[in-house]
C-alpha positions in Angstrom: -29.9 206.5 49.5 -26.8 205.4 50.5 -23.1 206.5 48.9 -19.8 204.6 49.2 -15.8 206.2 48.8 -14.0 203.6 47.6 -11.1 204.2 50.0 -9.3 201.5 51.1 -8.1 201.7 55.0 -7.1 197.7 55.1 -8.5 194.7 56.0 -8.8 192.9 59.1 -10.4 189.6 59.8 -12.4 191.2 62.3 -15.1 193.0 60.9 -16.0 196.4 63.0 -18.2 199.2 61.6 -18.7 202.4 63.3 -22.5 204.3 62.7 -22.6 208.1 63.4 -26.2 208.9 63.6 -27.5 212.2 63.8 -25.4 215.4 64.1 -23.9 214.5 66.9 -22.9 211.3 66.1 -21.7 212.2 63.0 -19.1 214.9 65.0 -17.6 211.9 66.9 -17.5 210.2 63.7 -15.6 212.4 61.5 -13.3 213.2 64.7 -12.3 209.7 64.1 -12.4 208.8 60.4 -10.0 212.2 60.8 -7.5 210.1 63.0 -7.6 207.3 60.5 -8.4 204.4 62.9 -7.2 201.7 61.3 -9.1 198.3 60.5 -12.8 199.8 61.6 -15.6 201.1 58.8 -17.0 204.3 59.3 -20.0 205.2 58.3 -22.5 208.6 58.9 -26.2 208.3 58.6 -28.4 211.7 58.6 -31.4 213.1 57.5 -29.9 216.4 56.8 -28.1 216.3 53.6 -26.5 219.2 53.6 -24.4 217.7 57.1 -23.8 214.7 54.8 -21.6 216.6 52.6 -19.2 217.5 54.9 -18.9 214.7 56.2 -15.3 212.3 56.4 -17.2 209.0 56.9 -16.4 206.5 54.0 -19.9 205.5 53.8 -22.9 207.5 54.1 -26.5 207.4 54.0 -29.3 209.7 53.6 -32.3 208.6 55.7 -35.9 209.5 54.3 -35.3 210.0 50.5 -39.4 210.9 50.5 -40.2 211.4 53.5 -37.7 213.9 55.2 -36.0 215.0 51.7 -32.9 216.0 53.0 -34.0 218.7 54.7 -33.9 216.9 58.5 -36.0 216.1 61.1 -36.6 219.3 63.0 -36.5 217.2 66.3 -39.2 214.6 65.4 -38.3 211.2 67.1 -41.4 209.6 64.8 -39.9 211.3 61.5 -36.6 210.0 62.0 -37.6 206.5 62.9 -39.6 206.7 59.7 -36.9 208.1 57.1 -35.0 205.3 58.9 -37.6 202.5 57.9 -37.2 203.6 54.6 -33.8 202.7 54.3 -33.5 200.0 56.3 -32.5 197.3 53.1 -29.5 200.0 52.3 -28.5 200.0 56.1 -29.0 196.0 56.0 -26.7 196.1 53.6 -23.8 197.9 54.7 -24.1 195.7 58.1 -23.5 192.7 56.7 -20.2 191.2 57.5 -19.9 193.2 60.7 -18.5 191.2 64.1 -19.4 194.2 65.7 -21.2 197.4 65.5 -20.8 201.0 67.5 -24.1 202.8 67.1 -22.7 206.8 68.1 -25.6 209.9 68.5 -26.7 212.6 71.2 -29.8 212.0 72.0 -32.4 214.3 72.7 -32.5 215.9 69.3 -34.2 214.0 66.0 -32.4 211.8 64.4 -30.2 210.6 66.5 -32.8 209.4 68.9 -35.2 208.6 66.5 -33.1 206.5 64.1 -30.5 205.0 66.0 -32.5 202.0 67.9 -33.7 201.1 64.5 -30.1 201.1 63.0 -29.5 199.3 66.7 -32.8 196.6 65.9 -31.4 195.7 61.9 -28.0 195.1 63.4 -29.4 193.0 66.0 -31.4 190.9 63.9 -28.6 190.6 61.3 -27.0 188.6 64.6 -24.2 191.2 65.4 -23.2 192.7 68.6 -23.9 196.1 69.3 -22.4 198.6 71.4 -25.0 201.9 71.6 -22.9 205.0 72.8 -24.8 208.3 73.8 -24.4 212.0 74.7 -27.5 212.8 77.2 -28.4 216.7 76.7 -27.2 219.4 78.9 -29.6 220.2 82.0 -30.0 223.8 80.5 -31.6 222.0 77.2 -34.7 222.0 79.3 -37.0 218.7 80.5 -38.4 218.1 77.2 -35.5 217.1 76.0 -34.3 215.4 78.8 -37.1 213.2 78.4 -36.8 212.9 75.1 -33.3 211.4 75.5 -34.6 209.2 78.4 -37.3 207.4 75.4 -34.5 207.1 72.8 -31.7 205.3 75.6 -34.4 202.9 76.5 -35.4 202.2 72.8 -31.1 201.3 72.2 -31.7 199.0 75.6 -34.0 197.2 74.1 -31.9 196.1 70.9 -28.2 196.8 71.5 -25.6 194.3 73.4 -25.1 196.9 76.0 -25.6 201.0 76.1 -22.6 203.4 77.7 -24.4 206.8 78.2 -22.5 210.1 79.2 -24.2 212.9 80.9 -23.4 216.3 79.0 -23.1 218.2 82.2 -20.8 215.7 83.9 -18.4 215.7 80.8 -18.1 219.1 80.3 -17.7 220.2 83.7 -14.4 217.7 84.0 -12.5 220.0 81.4 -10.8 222.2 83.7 -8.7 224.2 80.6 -10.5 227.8 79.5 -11.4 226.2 76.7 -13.3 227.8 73.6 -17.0 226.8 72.9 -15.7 225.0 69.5 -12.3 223.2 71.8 -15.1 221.9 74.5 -17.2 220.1 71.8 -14.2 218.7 70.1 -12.8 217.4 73.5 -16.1 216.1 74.3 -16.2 214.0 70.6 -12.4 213.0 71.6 -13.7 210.9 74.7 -16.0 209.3 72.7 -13.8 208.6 69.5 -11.0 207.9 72.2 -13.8 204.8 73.5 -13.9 203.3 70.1 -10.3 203.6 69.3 -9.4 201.6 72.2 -12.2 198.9 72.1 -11.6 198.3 68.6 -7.5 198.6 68.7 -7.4 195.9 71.0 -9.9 193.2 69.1 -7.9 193.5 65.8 -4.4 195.0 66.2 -1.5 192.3 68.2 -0.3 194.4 70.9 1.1 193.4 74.6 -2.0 191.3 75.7 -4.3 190.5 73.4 -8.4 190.1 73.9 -10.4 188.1 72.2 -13.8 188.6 70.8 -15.6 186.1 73.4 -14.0 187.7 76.2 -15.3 190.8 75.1 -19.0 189.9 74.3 -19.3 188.3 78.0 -18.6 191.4 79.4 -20.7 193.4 77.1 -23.8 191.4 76.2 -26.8 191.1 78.2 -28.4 195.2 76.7 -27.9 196.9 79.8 -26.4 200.1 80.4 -22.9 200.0 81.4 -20.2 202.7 83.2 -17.4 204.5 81.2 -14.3 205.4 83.2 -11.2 207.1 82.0 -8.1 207.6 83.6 -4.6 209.0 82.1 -1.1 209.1 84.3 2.4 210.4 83.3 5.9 209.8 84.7 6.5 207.3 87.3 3.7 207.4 88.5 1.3 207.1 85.6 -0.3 203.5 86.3 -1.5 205.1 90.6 -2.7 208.6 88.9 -4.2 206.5 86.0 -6.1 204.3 88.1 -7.2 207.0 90.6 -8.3 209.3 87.8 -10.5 206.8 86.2 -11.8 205.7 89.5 -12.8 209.1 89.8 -14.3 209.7 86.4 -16.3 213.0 87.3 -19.2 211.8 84.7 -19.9 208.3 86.3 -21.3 208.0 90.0 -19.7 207.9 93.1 -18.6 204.5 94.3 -19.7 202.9 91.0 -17.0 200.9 90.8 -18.0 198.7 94.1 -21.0 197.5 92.2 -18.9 196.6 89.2 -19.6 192.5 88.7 -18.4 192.9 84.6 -15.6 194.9 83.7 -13.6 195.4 80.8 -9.9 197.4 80.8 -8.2 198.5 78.0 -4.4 199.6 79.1 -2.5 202.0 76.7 0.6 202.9 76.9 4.3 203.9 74.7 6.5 202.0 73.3 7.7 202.3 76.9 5.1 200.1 78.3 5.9 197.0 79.7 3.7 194.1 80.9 4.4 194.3 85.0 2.9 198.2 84.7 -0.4 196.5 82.7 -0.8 193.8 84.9 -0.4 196.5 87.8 -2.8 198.6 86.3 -5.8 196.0 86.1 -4.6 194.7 89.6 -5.3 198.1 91.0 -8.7 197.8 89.2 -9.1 194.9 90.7 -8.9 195.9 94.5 -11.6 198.4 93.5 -14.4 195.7 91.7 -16.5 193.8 93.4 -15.1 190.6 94.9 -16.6 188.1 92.5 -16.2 190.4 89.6 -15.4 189.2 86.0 -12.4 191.0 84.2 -11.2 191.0 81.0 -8.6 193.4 79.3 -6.1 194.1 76.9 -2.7 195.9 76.8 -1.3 197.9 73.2 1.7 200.0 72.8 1.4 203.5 70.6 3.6 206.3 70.2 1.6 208.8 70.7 1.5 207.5 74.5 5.0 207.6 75.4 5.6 208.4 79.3 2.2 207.9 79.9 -0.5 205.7 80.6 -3.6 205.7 80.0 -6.7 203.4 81.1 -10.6 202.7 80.2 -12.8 201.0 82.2 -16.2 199.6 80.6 -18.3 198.1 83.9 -21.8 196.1 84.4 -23.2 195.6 88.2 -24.3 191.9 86.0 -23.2 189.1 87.1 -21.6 186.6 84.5 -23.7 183.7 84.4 -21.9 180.1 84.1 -18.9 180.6 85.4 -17.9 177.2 85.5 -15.0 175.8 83.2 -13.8 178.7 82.1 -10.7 178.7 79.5 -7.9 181.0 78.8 -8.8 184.0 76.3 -6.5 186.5 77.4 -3.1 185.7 75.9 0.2 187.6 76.0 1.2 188.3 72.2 4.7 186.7 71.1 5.0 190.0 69.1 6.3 191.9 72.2 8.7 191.1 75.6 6.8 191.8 78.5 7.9 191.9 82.0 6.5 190.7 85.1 5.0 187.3 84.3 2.1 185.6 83.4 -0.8 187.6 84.6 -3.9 185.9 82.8 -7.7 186.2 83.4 -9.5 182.4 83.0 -12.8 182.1 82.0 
């Protein structure tokens, strides 16, 4: 069964909905429905009830009314994928009218794993992209579950637009604060809320440079697994230490951005921000690609950012077929002065 809030959050012509499957998922998702991301649907699916109740989301939906019952999966990849069959018309149903769909969950676990490459297989068929974004479990979680994880990611790769998978270990060992058990967790959601935030923001709010939605599906369609970088700088120096810190994202792999034939950048800044420090920013990116790679990005201006930068990188080692004839889709918005010139990607 399925439950809507009638809040309303605003409209926007792009359609974006936002799926928190499992536990884990729905963490990240209520971290965000929290922050009130404008103009993006959130909804949590579960088959434990009882983490449906406390639950921010807007919209949620209780997998397995008779198979599961509300009492959860207890790790079983078949039950989930199941309970999830079982609602799949009420899941078809809140898709539609989506542009595009974030599938969130840990995998490892139950329902996560187990329902979100069906959630990832209706949305596909319903004809809308789909960005699948997963925690892998922590080495100490033991092989089992490692595995475990492994069969759910390549399930998503199979249906979603393109899959951006963070390693537990490699995210947690980059907080460098003594940080409670409950602060890591919520710092860990943050990077992921932080992701979706920033994608979103630039497809549907004006801001410096805008990105369109075909821009953004060239990079991200083809369902393979792409790289996640973040970087954040302050002071003068914000758009270097940016750059170098997403370069050297400690979760991704050493050198990865070489390989990188696809990228998307998404530059964030204060009201301080000014065009010649964006355009420097994905210039500096640039020098670190691969020759003949494909960019795209967008530029926004929040508050919350004054005096600092901050940068996310989403890559593919794919190249872009058809090259040939591109056209401009990365325009400067007439809302905002920028300095430094034209500085636009064709395609």
């Amino acid at each position: 069964m399925f439950k809507i809030d009638n809040k309303n959050n605003g409209k926007s012509a792009l359609n974006i909905k936002v799926f928190g499957v499992g536990g884990a998922g729905g963490n990240i998702v209520n971290l965000a429905a929290r922050d009130n991301f404008s103009g993006v649907e959130f909804i949590n699916i579960n088959t434990d009830s009882q983490a449906l109740k406390s639950s921010l989301a807007p919209i949620k939906i209780e997998l397995g009314t008779y198979t599961t019952k509300g009492e959860g999966t207890g790790g079983n990849l078949d039950a989930a994928r199941r309970a999830c069959e079982e609602q799949r018309e009420e899941i078809g149903q809140v898709l539609k009218g989506a542009h595009l769909v974030f599938v969130v969950a840990g995998m490892g676990g139950g329902t996560g794993t187990g329902a979100s490459p069906v959630i990832s297989e209706i949305a596909h068929g319903l004809g809308i992209m789909t960005i699948a974004v997963v925690a892998l479990p922590f080495s100490f979680e033991g092989k089992k579950k490692k595995m475990k994880a492994l069969r759910g990611k390549e399930d998503l790769k199979r249906s979603a637009d393109t899959l951006i998978a963070i390693e537990n270990d490699k995210l947690f060992a980059s907080f460098t604060e003594n940080l409670s058990l409950t602060e890591s967790f919520e710092k860990a959601n943050h990077v992921f809320a932080e992701l979706i935030e920033s994608l979103s923001s630039h497809l549907i709010n004006p801001g410096i440079v805008n990105m369109d939605i075909a821009a953004f599906r060239k990079v991200i369609e083809g369902g393979r697994e792409t790289i996640l970088a973040i970087g954040e700088g302050e002071g003068e120096n914000r758009v270097s230490s940016a750059v170098d810190s997403a370069v050297n994202s400690p979760w991704i792999e050493k050198n990865s951005f070489k390989k990188l034939k696809k990228v998307l950048i998404s530059v964030m800044g204060g009201e301080d921000l000014n065009f010649k420090e964006a355009s420097q920013t994905v210039e500096m990116i640039n020098h670190r690609v691969h020759p003949e790679a494909y960019i795209t990005f967008g530029a926004f201006a929040l508050p919350k950012y004054n005096n600092k930068l901050k940068v996310i990188v989403v890559g593919d080692t794919a190249m872009v077929e058809q090259t040939q004839d591109f056209k401009e889709t990365t325009t400067v918005s007439s809302t905002k002065k920028s300095e430094g010139g034209p500085f636009l990607w064709k395609e």
